[in-house]
N, C-alpha and C positions, 0 to 999 in steps of 0.2 A: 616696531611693527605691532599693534595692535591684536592680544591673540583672545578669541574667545573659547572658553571650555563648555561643549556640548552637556548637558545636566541632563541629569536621566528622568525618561519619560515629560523631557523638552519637546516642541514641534521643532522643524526644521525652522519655517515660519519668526516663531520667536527666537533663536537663536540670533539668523541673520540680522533682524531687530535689534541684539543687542550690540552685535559686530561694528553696524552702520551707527548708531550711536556710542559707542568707544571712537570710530574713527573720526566721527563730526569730533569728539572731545579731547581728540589728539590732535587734530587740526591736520590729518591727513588729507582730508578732502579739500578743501581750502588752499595745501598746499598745491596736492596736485592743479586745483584749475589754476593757477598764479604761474604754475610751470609748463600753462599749455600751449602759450606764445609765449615769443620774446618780446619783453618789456625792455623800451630805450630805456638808459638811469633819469632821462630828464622825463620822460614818463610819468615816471615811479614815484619821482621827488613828486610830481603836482597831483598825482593819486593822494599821496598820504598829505601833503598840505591839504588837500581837497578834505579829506576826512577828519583833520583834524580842527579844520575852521566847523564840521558840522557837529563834531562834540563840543565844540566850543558854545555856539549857538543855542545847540537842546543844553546845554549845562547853564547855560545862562538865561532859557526860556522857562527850567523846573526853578531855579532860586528865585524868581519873579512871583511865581504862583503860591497861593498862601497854605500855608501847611496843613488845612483839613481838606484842603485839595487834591497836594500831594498824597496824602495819607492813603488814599485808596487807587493808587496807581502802585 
């Protein structure tokens, strides 16, 4: 569980700011929406096939591109 400590003469503001990003980096939110329906397993399997043909693709669309290209990406 993701705890953050209030700093003195903090805003509340920035606090919650840091809360919500520890959780984005804990992958709590992520989790929660994945657990907000039930997902069939046959589902699942074609989700993560699905994303991994699109890393496939951008991995194989950056090694294409010539490296003063990449450079400033």
């Amino acid at each position: 569980m993701p705890e953050v400590r209030v700093r003195s003469n903090e805003s509340f503001e920035h606090a919650l700011r840091r809360f919500i990003n520890t959780c984005k980096r804990e992958g709590v939110i992520a989790d929660m929406k994945s657990h907000r329906h039930f997902e069939k397993p046959s589902e699942k399997k074609k989700r993560k096939a699905k994303a991994a043909r699109r890393r496939m693709m951008k991995k194989s669309s950056r090694d294409r591109l010539p490296t003063t290209e990449r450079a400033g990406a």
